[in-house]
C-alpha positions in Angstrom: 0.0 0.0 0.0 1.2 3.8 -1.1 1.5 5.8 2.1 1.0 9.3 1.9 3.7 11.1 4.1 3.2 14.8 5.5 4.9 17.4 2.6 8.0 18.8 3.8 9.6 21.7 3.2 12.5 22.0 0.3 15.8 22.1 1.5 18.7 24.3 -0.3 22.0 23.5 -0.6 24.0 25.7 -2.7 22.4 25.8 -6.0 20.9 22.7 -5.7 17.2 22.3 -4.0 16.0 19.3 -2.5 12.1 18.6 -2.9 11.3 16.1 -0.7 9.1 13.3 -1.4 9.2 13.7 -5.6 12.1 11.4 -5.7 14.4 9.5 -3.8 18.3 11.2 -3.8 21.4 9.4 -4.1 24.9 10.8 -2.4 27.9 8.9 -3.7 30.2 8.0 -1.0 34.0 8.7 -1.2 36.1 7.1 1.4 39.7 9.3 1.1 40.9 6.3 3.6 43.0 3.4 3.0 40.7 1.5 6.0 37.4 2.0 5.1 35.5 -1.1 5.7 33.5 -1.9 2.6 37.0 -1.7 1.0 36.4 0.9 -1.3 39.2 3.4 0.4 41.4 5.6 -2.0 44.3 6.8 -1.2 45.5 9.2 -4.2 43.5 12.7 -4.6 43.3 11.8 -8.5 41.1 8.6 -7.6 39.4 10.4 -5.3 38.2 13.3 -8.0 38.0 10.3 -10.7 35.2 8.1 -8.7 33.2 11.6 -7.9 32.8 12.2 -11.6 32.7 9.0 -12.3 29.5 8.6 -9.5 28.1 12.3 -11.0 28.0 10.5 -14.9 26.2 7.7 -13.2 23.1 10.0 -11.6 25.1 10.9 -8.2 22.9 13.9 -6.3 25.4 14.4 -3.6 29.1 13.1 -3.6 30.1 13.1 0.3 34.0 12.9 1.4 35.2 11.5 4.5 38.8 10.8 5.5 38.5 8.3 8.6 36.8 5.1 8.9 33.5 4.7 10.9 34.3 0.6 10.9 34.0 0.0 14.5 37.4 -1.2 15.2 39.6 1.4 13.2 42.1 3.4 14.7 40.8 7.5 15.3 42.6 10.2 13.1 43.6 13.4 13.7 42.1 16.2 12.5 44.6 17.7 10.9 45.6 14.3 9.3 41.9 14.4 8.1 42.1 17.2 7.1 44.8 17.1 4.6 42.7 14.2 3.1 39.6 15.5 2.6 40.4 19.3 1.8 42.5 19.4 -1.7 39.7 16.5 -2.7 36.9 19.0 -1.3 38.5 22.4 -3.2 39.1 20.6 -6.7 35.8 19.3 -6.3 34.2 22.4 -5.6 35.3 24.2 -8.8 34.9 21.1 -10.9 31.4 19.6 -10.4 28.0 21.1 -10.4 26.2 19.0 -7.4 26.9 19.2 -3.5 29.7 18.1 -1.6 29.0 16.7 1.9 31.8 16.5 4.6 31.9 13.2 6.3 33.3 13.9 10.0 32.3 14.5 13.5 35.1 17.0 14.3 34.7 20.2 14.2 38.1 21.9 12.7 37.7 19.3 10.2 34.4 20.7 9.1 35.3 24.4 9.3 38.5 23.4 6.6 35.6 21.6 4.7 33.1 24.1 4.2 35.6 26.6 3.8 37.0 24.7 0.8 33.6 24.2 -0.6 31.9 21.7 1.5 28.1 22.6 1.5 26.6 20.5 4.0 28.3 18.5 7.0 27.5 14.7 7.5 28.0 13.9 11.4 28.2 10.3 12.4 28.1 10.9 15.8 24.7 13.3 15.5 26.4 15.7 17.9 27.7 13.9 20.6 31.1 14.3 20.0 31.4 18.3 19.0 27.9 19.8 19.5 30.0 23.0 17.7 29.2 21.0 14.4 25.7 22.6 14.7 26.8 26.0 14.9 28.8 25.4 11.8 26.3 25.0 10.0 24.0 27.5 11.5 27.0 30.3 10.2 27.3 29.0 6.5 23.9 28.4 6.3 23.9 24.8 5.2 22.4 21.5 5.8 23.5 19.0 8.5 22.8 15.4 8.4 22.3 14.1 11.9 22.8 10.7 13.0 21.8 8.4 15.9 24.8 6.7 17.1 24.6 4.0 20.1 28.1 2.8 20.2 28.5 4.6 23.6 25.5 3.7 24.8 24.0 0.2 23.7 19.8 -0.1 24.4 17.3 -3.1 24.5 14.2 -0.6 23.0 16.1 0.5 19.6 13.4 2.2 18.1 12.2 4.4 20.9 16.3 5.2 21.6 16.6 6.2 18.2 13.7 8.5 18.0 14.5 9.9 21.7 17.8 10.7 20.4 17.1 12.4 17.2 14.5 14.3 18.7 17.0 15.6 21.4 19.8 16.4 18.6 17.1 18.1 16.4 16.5 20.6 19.2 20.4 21.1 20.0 20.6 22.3 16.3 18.0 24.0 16.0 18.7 26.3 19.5 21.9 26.8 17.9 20.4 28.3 14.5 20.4 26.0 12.6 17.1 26.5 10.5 14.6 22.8 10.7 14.4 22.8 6.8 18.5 22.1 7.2 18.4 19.1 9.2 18.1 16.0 8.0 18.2 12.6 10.2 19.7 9.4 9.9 18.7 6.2 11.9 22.3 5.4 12.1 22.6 1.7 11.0 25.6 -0.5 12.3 26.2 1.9 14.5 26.1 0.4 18.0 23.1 -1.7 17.2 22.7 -4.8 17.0 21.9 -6.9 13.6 18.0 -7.8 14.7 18.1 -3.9 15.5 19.3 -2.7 12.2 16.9 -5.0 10.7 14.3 -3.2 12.9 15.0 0.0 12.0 14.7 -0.8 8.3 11.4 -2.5 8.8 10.1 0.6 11.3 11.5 3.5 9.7 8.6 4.9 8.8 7.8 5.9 12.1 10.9 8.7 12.1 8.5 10.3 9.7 6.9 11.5 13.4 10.2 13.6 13.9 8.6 16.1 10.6 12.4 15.8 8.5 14.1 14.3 5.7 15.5 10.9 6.5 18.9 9.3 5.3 19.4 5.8 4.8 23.3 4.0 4.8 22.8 0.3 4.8 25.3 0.2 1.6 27.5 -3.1 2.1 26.9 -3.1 5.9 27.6 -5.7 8.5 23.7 -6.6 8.4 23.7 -7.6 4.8 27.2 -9.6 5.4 25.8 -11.2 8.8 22.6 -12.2 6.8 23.9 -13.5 3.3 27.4 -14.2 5.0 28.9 -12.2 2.3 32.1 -10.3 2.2 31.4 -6.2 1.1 32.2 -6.5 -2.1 29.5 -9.0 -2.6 26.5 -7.3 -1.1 25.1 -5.1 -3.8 22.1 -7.3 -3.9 21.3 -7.2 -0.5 22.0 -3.3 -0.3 19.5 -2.8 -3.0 16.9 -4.9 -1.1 17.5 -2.5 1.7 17.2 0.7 -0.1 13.9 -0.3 -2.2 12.3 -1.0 1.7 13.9 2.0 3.0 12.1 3.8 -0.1 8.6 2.5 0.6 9.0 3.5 4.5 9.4 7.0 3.6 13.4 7.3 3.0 14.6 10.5 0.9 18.1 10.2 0.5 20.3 6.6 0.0 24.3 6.6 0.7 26.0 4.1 -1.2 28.8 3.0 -2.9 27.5 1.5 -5.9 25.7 4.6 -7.5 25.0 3.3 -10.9 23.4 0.2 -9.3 21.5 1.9 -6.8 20.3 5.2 -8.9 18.2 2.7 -10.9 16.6 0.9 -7.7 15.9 3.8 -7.3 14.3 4.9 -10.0 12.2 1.7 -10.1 11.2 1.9 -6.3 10.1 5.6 -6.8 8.2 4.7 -9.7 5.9 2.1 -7.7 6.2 3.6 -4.7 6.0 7.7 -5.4 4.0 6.9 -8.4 6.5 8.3 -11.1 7.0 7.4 -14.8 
């Protein structure tokens, strides 16, 4: 059954707007880290610029950047060593390709570097938790901010009512710092401290973070949920990711981060065609 979710209102970043609800977006990931879990890291800045275009030509909306692994077990970066990963990508970038460049960090000199090079929205992990200044970033350049519910500090039995509790909390944080609602957009935060009957929870619930009146993100691309219940390595999982993402779609998800645009812009397509009712 087609279920007919409150409108909400567009979102503007740069010179791109978002509509919410005509289609499902896609945001490209690019991992400028030789440790990135799903294996996909690169290490070389011309790699880096080569998969973005490469993700745009395939029907990318957003291309987002990140310089440290969120795998559970990798070893914390710097920020300045993050920095000088994800800055020359973020400039060159910036004057090369016509869509909008996310930063992919929880730190908060990272993010000022980013958005200063050309960064126009700022992708937290860690949904403010770790540098509630990231809200105030974006409240001064006046761009979106993807918050996330992360329970890796603080594992729960009731995952769906954490999840909602905590977005709800982190949407008023930003918001009393200025940033406007139409800029926030939330993320359930799958894999990260959950377990994998909660991630398959969230997936089959999500619908009901349509309550919280925002855009909602979706990054089960090559997860540990889809290798834990194919037993398949990351490389292997583009089938179960696409499963995820055309359920995600029917429960009211806007945006998909993946790794496997070209696959996943035409799931996409498909899903919003049954599910929005497009041609």
């Amino acid at each position: 059954m087609h279920r007919e979710y409150p409108s909400l209102p567009a979102t503007r970043c740069g010179n791109t707007v978002f509509n919410w609800g005509k289609r499902t977006y896609v945001m490209g990931i690019i991992n400028v880290s030789p440790d990135s879990f799903s294996g996909d890291g690169l290490c070389s800045f011309d790699s880096a610029i080569a998969q973005a275009k490469r993700f745009i030509d395939q029907g990318a909306d957003i291309i987002d950047v990140g310089g440290e692994s969120t795998r559970p077990d990798s070893q914390p970066v710097s920020a300045e060593e993050e920095t000088a990963r994800v800055v020359p990508v973020i400039e060159a970038l910036s004057r090369e390709i016509c869509v909008p460049i996310s930063i992919d960090t929880y730190k908060s000199a990272v993010a000022r570097c980013a958005v200063k090079a050309g960064a126009g929205m700022i992708n937290d992990v860690w949904g403010l938790k770790k540098s509630p200044e990231l809200a105030e970033i974006a409240a001064e350049a006046k761009i979106p901010i993807i918050i996330t519910s992360n329970q890796r500090d603080e594992p729960c039995r009731d995952i769906m009512s954490a999840v909602i509790f905590d977005l709800e909390d982190k949407i008023r944080l930003a918001e009393n710092s200025g940033v406007k609602p139409e800029n926030i957009i939330i993320d359930p935060g799958i894999g990260f401290g959950k377990t994998l009957e909660q991630n398959l929870e969230i997936v089959r619930r999500l619908a009901e973070l349509k309550l919280l009146g925002k855009p909602i993100l979706l990054g089960t691309s090559r997860k540990s949920l889809i290798g834990k219940v194919l037993d398949l390595p990351p490389e292997q999982r583009l089938e179960g990711t696409a499963a995820t993402v055309a359920i995600g779609i029917a429960n009211g998800t806007d945006i998909i981060r993946v790794h496997d645009v070209e696959q996943m812009v035409r799931v996409c397509r498909m899903s919003d065609a049954i599910i929005r009712r497009k041609e």
